[in-house]
Structures are given as C-alpha cells and as structure tokens.
C-alpha positions as CSV (number, residue, x, y, z in Angstrom):
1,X,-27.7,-16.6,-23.5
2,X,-24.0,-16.8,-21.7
3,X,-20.9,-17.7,-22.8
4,X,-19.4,-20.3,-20.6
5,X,-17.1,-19.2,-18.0
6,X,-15.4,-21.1,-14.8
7,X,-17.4,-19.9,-12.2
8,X,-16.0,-19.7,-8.4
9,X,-18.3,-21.9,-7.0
10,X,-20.5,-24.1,-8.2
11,X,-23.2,-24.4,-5.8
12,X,-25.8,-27.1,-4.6
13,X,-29.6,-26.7,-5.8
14,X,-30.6,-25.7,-2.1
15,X,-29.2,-22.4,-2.1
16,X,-26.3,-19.5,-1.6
17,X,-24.2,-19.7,1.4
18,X,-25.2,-17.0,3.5
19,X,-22.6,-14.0,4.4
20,X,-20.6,-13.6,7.7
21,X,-22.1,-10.7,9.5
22,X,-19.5,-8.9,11.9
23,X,-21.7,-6.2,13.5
24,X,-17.9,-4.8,14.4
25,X,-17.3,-4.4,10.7
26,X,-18.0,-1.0,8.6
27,X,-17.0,-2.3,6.0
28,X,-14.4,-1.5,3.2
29,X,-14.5,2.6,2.3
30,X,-13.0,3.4,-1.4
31,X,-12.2,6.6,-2.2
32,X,-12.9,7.4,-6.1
33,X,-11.2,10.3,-8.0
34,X,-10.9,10.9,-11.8
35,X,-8.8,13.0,-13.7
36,X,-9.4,15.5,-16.2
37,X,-7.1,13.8,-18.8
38,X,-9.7,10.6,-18.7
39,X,-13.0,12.8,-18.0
40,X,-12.6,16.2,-19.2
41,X,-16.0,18.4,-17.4
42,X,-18.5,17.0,-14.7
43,X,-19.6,13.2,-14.8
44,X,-23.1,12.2,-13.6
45,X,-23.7,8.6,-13.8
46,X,-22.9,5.8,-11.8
47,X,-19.3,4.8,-10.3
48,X,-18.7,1.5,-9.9
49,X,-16.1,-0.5,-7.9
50,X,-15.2,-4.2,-8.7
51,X,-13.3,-6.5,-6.4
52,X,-12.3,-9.5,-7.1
53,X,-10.4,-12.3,-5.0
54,X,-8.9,-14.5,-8.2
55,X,-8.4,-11.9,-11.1
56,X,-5.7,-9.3,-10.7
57,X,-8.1,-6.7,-12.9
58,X,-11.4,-7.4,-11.9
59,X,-13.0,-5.4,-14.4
60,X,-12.2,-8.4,-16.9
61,X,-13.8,-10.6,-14.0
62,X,-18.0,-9.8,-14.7
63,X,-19.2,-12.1,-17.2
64,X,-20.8,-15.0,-17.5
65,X,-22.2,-16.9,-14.2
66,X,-19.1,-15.8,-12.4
67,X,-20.2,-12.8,-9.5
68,X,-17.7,-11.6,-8.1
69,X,-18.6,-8.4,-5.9
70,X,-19.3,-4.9,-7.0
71,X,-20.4,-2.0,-5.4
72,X,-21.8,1.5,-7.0
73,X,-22.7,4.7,-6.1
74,X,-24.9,7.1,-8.8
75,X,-23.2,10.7,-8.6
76,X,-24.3,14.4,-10.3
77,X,-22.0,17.0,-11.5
78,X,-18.1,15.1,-9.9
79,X,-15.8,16.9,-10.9
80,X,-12.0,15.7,-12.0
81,X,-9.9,15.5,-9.1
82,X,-13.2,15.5,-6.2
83,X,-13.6,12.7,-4.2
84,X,-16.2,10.3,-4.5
85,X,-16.6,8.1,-1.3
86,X,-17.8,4.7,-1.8
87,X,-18.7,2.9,2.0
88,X,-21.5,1.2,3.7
89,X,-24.0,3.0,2.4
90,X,-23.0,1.8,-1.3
91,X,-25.3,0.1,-3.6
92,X,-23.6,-3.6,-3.4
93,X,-23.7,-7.4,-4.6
94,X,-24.1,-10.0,-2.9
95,X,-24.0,-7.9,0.0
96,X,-23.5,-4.5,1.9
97,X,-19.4,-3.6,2.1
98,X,-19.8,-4.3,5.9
99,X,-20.5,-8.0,5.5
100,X,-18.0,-8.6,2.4
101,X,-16.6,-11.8,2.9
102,X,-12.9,-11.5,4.4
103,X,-9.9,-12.2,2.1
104,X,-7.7,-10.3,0.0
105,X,-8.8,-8.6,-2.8
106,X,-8.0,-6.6,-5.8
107,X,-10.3,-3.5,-6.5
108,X,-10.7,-1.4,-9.7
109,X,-12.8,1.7,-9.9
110,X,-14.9,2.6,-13.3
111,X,-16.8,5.1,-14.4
112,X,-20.3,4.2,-16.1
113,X,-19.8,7.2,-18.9
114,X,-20.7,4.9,-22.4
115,X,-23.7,4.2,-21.2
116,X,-24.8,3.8,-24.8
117,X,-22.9,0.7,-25.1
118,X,-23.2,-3.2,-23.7
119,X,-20.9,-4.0,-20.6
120,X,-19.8,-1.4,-18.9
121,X,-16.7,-3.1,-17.8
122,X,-15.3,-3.4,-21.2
123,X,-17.0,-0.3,-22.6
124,X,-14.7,2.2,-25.0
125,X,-14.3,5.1,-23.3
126,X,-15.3,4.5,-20.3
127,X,-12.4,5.3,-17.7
128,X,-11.1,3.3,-15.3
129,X,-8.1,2.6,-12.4
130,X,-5.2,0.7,-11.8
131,X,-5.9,-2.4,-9.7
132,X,-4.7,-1.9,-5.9
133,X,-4.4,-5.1,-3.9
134,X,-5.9,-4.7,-0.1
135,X,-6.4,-7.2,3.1
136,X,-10.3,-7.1,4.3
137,X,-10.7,-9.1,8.1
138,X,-13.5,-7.1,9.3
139,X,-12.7,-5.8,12.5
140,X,-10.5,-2.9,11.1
141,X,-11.5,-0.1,9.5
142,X,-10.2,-0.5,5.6
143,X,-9.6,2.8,2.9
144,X,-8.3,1.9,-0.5
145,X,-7.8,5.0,-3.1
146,X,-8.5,4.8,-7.0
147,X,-7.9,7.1,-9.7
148,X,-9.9,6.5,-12.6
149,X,-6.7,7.8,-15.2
150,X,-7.1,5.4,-18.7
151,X,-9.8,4.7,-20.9
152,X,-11.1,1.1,-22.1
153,X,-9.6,0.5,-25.4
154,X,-11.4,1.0,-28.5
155,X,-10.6,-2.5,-30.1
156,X,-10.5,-2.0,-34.4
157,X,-10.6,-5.4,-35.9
158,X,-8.1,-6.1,-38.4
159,X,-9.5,-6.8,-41.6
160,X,-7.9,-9.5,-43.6
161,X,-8.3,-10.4,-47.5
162,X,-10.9,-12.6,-46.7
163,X,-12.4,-10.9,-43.6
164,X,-14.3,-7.5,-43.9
165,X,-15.6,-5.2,-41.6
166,X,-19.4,-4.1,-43.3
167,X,-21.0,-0.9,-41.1
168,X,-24.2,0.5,-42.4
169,X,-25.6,4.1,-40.4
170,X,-29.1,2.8,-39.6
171,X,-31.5,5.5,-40.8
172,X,-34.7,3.2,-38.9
173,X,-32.8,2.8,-35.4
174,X,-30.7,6.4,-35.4
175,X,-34.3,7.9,-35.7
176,X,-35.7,5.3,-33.1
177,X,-33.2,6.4,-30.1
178,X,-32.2,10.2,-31.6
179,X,-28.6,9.3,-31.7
180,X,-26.4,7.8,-34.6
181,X,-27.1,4.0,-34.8
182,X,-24.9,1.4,-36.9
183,X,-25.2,-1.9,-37.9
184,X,-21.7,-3.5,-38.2
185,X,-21.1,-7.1,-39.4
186,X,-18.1,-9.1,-40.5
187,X,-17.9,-10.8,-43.9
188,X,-15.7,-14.5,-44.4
189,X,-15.0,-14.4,-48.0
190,X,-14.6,-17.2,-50.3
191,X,-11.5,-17.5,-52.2
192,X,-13.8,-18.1,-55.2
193,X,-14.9,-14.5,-54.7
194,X,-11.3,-13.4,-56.0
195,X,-11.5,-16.3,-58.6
196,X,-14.9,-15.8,-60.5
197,X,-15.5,-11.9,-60.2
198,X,-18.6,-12.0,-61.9
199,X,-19.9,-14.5,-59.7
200,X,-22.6,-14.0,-57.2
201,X,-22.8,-15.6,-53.8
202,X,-25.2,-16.9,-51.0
203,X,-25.6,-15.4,-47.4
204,X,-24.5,-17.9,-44.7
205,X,-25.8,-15.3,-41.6
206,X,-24.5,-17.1,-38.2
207,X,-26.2,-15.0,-34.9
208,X,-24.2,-15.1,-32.1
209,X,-25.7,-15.3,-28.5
210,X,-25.4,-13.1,-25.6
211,X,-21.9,-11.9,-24.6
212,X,-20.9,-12.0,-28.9
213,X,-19.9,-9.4,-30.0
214,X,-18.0,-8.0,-33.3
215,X,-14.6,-7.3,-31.3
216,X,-15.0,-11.0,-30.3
217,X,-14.8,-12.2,-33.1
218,X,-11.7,-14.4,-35.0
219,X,-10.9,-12.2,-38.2
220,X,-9.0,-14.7,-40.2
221,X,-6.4,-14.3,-43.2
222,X,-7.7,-17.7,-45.0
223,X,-11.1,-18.1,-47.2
224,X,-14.5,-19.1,-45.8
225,X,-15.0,-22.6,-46.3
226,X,-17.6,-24.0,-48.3
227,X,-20.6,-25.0,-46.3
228,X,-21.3,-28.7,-47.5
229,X,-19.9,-27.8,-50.5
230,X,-21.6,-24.4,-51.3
231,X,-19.3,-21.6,-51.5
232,X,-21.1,-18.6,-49.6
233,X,-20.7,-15.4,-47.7
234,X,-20.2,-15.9,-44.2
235,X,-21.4,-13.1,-42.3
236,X,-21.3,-12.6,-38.6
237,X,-24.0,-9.6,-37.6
238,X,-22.9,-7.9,-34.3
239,X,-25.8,-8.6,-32.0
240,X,-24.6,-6.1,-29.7
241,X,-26.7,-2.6,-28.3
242,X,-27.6,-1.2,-24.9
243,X,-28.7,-3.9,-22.9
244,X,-26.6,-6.1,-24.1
245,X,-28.5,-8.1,-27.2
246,X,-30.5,-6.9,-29.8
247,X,-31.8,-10.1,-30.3
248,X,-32.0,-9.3,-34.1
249,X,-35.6,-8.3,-32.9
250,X,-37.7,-5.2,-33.6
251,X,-39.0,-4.3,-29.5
252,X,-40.4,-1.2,-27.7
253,X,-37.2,-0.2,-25.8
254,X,-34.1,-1.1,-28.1
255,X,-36.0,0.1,-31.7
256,X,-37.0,-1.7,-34.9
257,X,-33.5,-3.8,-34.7
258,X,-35.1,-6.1,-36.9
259,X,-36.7,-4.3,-39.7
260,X,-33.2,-2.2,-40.1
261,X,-31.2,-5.8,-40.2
262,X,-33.7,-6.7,-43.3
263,X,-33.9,-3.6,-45.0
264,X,-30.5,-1.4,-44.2
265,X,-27.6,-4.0,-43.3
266,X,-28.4,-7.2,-45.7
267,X,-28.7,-5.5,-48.9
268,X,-25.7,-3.5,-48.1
269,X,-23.9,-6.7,-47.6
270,X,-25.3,-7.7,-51.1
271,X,-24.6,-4.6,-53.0
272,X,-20.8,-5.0,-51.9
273,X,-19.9,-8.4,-51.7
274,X,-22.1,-9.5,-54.4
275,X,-25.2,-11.6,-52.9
276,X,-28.1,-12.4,-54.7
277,X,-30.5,-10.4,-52.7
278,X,-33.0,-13.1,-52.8
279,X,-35.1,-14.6,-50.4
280,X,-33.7,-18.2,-51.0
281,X,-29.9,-17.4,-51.2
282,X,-29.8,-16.2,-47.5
283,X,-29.7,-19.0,-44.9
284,X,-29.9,-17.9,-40.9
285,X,-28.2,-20.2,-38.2
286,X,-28.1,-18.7,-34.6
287,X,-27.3,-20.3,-31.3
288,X,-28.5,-19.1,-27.8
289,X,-29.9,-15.8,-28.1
290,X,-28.7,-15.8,-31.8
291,X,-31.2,-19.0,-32.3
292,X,-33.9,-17.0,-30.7
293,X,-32.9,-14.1,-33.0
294,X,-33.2,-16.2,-36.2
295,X,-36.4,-17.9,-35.4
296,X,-37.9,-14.4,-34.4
297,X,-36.7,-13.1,-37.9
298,X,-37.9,-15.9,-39.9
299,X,-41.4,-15.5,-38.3
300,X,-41.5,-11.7,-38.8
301,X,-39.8,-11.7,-42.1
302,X,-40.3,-15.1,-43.6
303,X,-40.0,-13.4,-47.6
304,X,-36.7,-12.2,-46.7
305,X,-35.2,-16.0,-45.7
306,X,-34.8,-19.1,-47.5
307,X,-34.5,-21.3,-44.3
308,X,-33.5,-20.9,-40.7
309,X,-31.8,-23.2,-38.4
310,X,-31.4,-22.4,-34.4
311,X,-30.2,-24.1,-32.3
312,X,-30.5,-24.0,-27.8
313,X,-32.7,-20.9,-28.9
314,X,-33.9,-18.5,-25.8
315,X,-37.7,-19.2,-24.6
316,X,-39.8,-19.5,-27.1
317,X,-42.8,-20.4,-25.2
318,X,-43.0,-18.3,-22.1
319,X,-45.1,-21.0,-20.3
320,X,-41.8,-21.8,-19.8
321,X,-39.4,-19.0,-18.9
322,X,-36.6,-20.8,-17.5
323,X,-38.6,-22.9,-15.6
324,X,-41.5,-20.2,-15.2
325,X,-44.9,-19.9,-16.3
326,X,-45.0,-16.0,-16.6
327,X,-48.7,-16.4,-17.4
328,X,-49.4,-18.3,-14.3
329,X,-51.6,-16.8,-11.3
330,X,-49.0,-15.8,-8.7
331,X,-46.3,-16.7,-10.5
332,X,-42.4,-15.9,-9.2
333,X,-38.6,-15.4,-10.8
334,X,-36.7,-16.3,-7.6
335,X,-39.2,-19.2,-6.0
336,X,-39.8,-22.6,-7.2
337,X,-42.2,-24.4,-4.4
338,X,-40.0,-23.1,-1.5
339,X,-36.2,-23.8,-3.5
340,X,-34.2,-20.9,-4.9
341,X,-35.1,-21.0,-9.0
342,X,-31.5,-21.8,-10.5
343,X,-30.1,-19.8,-14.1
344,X,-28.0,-22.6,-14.9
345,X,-27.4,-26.0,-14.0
346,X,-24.9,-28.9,-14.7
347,X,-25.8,-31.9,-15.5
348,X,-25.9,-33.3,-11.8
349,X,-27.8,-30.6,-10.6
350,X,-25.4,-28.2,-9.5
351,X,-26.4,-24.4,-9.8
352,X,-24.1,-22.0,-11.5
353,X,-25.9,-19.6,-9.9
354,X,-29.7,-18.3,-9.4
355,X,-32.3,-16.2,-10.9
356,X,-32.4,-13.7,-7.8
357,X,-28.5,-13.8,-7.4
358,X,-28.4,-12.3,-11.0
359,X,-31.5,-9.9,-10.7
360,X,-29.3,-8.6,-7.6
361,X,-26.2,-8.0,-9.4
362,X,-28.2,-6.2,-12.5
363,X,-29.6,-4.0,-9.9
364,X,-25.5,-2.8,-9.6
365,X,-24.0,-3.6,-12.5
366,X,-26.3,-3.2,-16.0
367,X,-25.6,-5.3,-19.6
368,X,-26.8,-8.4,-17.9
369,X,-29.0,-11.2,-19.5
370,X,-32.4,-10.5,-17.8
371,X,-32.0,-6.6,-18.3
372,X,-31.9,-7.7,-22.4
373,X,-34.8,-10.2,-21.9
374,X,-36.7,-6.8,-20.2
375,X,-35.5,-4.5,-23.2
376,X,-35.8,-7.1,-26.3
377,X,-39.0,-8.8,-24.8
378,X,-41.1,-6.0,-22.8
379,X,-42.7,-2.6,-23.0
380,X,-41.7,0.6,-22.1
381,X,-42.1,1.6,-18.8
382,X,-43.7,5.3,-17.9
383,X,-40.2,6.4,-16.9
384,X,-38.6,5.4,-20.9
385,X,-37.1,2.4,-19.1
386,X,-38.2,-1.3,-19.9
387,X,-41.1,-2.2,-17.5
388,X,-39.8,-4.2,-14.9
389,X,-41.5,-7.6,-15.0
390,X,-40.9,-8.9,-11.7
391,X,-40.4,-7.2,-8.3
392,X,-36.7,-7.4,-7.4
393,X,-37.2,-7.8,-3.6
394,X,-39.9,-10.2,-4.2
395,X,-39.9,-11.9,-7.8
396,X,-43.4,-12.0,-7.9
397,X,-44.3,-11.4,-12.1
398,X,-46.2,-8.3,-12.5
399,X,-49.1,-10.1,-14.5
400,X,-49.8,-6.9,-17.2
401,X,-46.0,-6.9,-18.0
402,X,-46.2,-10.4,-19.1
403,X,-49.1,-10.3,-20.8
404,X,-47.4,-7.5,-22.8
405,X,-44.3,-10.0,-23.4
406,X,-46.9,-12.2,-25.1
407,X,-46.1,-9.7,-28.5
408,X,-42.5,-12.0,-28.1
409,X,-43.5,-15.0,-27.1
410,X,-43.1,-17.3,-30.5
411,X,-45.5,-20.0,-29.6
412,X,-47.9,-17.0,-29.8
413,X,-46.7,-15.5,-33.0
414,X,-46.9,-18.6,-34.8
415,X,-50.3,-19.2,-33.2
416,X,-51.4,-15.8,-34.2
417,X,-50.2,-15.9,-38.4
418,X,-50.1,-19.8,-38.4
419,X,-52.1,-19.2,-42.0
420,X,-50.3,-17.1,-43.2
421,X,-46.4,-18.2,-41.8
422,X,-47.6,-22.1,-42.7
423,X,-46.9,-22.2,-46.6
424,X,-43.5,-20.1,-46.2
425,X,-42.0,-22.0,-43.3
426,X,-42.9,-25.3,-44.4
427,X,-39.3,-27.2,-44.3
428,X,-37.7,-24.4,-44.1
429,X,-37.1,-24.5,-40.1
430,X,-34.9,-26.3,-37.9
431,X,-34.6,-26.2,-34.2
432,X,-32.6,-28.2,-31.6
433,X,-32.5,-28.0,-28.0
434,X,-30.2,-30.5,-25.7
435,X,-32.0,-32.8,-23.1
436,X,-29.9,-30.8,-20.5
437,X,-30.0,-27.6,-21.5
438,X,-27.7,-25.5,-19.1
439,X,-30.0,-22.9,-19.4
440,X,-33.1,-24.6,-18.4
441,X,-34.5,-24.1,-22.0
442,X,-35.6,-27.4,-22.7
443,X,-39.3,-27.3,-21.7
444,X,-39.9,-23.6,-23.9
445,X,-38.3,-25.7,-27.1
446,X,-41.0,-28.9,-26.2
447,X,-43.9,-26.5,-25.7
448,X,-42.9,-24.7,-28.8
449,X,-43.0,-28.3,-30.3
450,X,-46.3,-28.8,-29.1
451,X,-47.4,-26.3,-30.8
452,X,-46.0,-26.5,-33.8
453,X,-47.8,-30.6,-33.7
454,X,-51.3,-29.4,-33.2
455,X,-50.9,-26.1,-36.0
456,X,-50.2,-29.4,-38.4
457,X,-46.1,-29.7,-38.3
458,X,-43.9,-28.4,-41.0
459,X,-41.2,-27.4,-39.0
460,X,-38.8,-29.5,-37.4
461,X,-38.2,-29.8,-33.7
462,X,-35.9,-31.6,-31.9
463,X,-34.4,-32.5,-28.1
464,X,-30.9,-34.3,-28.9
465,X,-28.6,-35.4,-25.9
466,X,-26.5,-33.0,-24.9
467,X,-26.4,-29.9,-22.7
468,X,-26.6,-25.8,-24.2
469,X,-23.2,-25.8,-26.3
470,X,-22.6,-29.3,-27.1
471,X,-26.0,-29.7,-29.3
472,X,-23.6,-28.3,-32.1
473,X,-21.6,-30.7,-32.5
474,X,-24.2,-33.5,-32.5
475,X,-24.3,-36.7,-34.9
476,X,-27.5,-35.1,-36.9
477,X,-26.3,-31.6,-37.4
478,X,-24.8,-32.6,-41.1
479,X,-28.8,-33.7,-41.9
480,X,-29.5,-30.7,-40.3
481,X,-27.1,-28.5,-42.5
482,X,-28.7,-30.2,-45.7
483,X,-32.0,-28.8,-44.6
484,X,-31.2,-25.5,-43.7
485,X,-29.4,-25.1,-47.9
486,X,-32.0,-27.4,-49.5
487,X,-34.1,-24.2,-50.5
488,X,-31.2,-23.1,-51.8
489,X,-29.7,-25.5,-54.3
490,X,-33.5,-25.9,-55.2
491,X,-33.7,-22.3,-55.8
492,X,-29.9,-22.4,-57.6
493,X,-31.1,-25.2,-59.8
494,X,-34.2,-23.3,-61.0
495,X,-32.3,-20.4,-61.6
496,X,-29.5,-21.9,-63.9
497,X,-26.7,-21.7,-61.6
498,X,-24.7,-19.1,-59.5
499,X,-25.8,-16.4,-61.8
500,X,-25.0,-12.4,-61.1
C-alpha cells in the first residue's frame, strides 16, 4: 500500500490530539498568483497550499502516513497574474486555517493542472512556488504571498546497457479514457543477453506497491542477476495512473489495465528483448499493492502466467478490509466499537495514523491510497467518478457499493471459477502475509486461506513473523523462490533448453 516514511507523530490507539481553537484567530490568509510563463491561458482546477513545520519544501512533504497540513481552494477561468485568496473559508486538513496549530511554517502553493497523473505534488507540469517561511501565533492576522513561477520536473530515466526503458501506446486503455494511454516498464538485462544473441529469456515481472513508480526506480549500469541461478529478464511495470495504482487490474473507473498488461505491454517486452512468450516462462512477484496486482492477474489470466508469488498483498477478502467487514449490517471506515479504526500500526500498537484522518486529507489533496482502492476496486459513480463507498462525515459503508466491490474481492473470484482456476493454479501460487502486518492485512490473507482450505488447497498460504516489509527478507523466501520458477525449469526441461 505505502511506502514507509518517518511520520511526525506516532500516536496512541485512542485517538488524534484535538486542535487549539482561538476563537480570536482568522486564521492564516495566502494569496495565490501564477504567471503566464508557468500557465500560459485560464486555469480551472484546484489550488492547493502545503505547509509544513519540518521540510523546507513541503510539496516533497505528502506521502506516506506523514499529514502534514494542506489547504485548497477549486477555482474557474484564473487568470496569470489574478489573485487567488486562500483564508478561512479554504477547504483544509486536519483543520480550518483558523485553528492551525501555532508554529512556524514553510508554505508552497501548487496548482492541480496534470490532473491526469498520480500525486499532484510531484506531478510534471504542474506549477508550483518558492517556499516562504512565516510565524503563525493566532492572535494576529497572517498574509503570506506565492507565485506559482516553475514547473515540476519531468524526470527521464537514464537508460543503461543493462537497463531499458520499454513504452507501449495502449490501444485498450487510450480508447477506455479518450486520451493517449502508455504502458511503460523498465527491463534489467542479463549480461548473457549480450553473450548468447540467439538466446531466449524468461520474464521475472516484480509489481511494485503503492507510491512505485517508474521515475522511482534504480536504473543500474551492471547485469540482472540470475534468480536462483536462472538468467531472466527483470522487468519492473510502472503501476502508476490517476488515482495513484493501477493495481495491474482491469476496473470500471481506471479501464481494462489488466487485459492491456497481458496483451499490449508483455509481448512487446518479448518481441524486443527476446522472451519466450509462453505461459510458463513468465513468473509474477508483487509486494503490497503489487502482490494484490499479481494475485488479481493470475486469477483473471491464469494461461498467461507460469506461477505467481505475492507477498503482504492488499485485501483479498473484504470481510476483512483493514479490519472491516464491508459486507457487514451497519458496517463503518472510521469506528471500531467506539475507538478510532487505525491505517497502520506498529508493533506495540501505536497508530501511524487513522482511516478517517486519511479519508480527510483525500477530501483535499487526491492520489491517496483509499481514492485507488475506490477507483481499482469500485463502480462508477452517476457523476463518472468512482462511487464513494463510505460517507466521509460519517464512515458508514454504503452497502450496494460494497456489494459491487465483491467483482474484486479475490476470495470471491476464486469462489466463483474455483473449477475452472483449480487445475491451472495448482502449485503455482504463493502468498505470505507477516503476523504484524503494518497495514492490518493479516486477517484478509487468513480468510483468503480459509478459503482456499475448504475449495480443496493447492495454493500456498502463509502468516510468517514479521510486520508489512520485513516478510521479504524471511528464512523461507529461498523455498519460496523455488516454487514460484519450478514451472519453469519444468517447462525448460520439456522444451530442450533455453531455446529461441
């Protein structure tokens, strides 16, 4: 889901402080312009401001559990150079400008223009301001002025020998949303790829989580190792769209994702760097929302996969959101029994922060994890939107959403095709969840093995000690890595070898 980052605070299981009110206080006023040089023409959209107390450019500060505050305002036709007033009246997390906690801050002004594109923060394109430094106390009235004059970098990776940049226009997905669509995807060569040019290779396909994307990743100048001995292609799919994953998954908002992986981007990947194009000579291994992603790919596309291996996967069961039953009579995102329902948790039982907090901020700031559950997991709304599954003053569950999440929930799936998925998956699965998962996705992963125990087994599901990121490192992942290219070398063996 997240990529770990130190968060502020790391708060006790009973709750949020609660803010300072100063009924003196109106708050913080910021005073938006942009110029013509980084918006040329009218902007409608939404501006946001970003303050942060620790990071000198608070636009790098959104990610991960860390919350620092933001306020927005949505605007039609600004023009360069017009103001654009930003004060109590702003859309804000945690809380109004009035009752901003006192401090000194550094504030940075964005425009929301690439809406197209995960994370607005980081977004190319979108323009944004030079930090100013200002002192908040409360009592005194406060106007800080930012001009929105440079543009977020457009960040080329820089292929190597051994790293490549593969991107594929996406005939399936550029049809879906009306716009052009690419799949992009970076490819670890092995030296023997330079050595043997008539030889063919294996896919190794490794699905990053939430917050991955194809910028993010290391482009080394050395060969792919060989995995366990097996020289292969490594490939790295960006996971990246709109809301902020694709989750590798075909889904009424974001398009047939999956399908267009499958069809479009893998045998392009072939074609060029020599892959076998066979079901058996491409392996999937995803962690987070990657491991969700793989699992959902092997279940919808179990021809095109020789074995799939996932590891601290997203729900799979969705009795178990999180710690939710969405299916349940009455059930809520932000209540547990009275308690404030925690995101993530350390192993002692401090919160990193809580399911409301982070509905809150996405209600400000978009490319958020729950605003990609809606989009990968739920129906459209009416309004072209993903329909919003729970109420965001409330968190009560809208019960027909969920039941229309149930097309996603993999428990379900398998359920649904267990005849016909049962022959194909049969030792071909692996899945791993730690017994303190960070992201409370321990239960899904045990209901999902539940499941899997009364359709007859034949896939393998295990709890191993350790918490969301350290299950990767555990004493069992080399079996692990044994199973997931057994299909393989069986399939090489039969086959004579790594023939073209």
């Amino acid at each position: 889901m997240l990529r770990p980052l130190l968060p502020l605070l790391l708060l006790p299981l009973g709750g949020p402080p609660r803010a300072f009110e100063d009924p003196l206080s109106s708050g913080p006023t910021f005073t938006v312009r942009f110029t013509r040089e980084a918006h040329a023409g009218a902007f409608t959209g939404r501006v946001l401001v970003l303050l942060s107390k620790d990071e000198p450019e608070p636009r790098l500060a959104q990610g991960g559990p860390r919350l620092d505050p933001v306020a927005a305002l949505d605007v039609a036709g600004a023009l360069p150079g017009e103001p654009i007033v930003l004060g109590a009246d702003a859309l804000a997390y945690p809380v109004p400008l009035p009752d901003l906690e006192r401090g000194r801050y550094h504030a940075q002004a964005l425009l929301d223009v690439e809406t197209g594109a995960p994370f607005p923060c980081t977004a190319p394109g979108n323009p944004f301001s030079a930090p100013v430094a200002f002192e908040f106390h409360g009592a005194e009235a406060v106007s800080v002025e930012l001009v929105c004059d440079r543009l977020a970098p457009r960040v080329e990776p820089r292929e190597t020998r051994f790293a490549r940049r593969v991107e594929v226009r996406s005939r399936l997905l550029s049809e879906f949303h009306g716009r052009p669509i690419a799949l992009r995807a970076l490819v670890h060569l092995p030296q023997v790829f330079f050595d043997e040019p008539e030889r063919c290779f294996p896919l190794y396909l490794s699905l990053g989580g939430f917050g991955a994307t194809l910028d993010g990743y290391t482009w080394p100048d050395w060969p792919a190792p060989p995995l366990d001995g097996t020289p292969m292609l490594a490939v790295y799919p960006d996971p990246t769209c709109a809301s902020g994953h694709s989750g590798f998954a075909d889904s009424a908002n974001e398009g047939p994702f999956g399908r267009a992986f499958v069809e479009e981007l893998l045998p392009a990947i072939e074609r060029e760097y020599r892959g076998f194009g066979e079901r058996d000579a491409r392996v999937l291994a995803g962690h987070s929302s990657g491991g969700w992603g793989a699992l959902w790919l092997m279940l919808h596309y179990p021809d095109a996969f020789g074995a799939c291996r996932a590891s601290s996967p997203d729900p799979l069961d969705f009795h178990d959101f999180m710690g939710v039953d969405l299916y349940a009579e009455g059930a809520n995102l932000f209540d547990a029994a009275g308690r404030p329902r925690p995101f993530a948790v350390l192993d002692r039982g401090w919160a990193l922060g809580y399911l409301r907090e982070l509905s809150d901020r996405e209600r400000v700031l978009r490319g958020g994890p729950l605003a990609y559950f809606e989009a990968v997991l739920g129906p459209r709304g009416a309004d072209g939107r993903p329909a919003p599954l729970w109420d965001r003053e409330t968190g009560a569950i809208d019960p027909e959403v969920a039941q229309a999440w149930a097309r996603q929930d993999l428990a379900l799936v398998l359920r649904r095709r267990w005849e016909e998925l049962a022959p194909k998956l049969e030792g071909r699965v692996s899945i791993t969840v730690g017994d303190r998962d960070t992201y409370l996705l321990r239960g899904s992963v045990e209901l999902f093995r539940r499941t899997v125990d009364e359709l007859g087994g034949g896939l393998r599901v295990r709890v191993v000690s350790g918490d969301h990121f350290s299950v990767r490192s555990h004493e069992g992942e080399r079996e692990e890595l044994d199973r997931l290219l057994a299909p393989y070398r069986s399939w090489r063996r039969a086959a004579g070898g790594e023939r073209p």
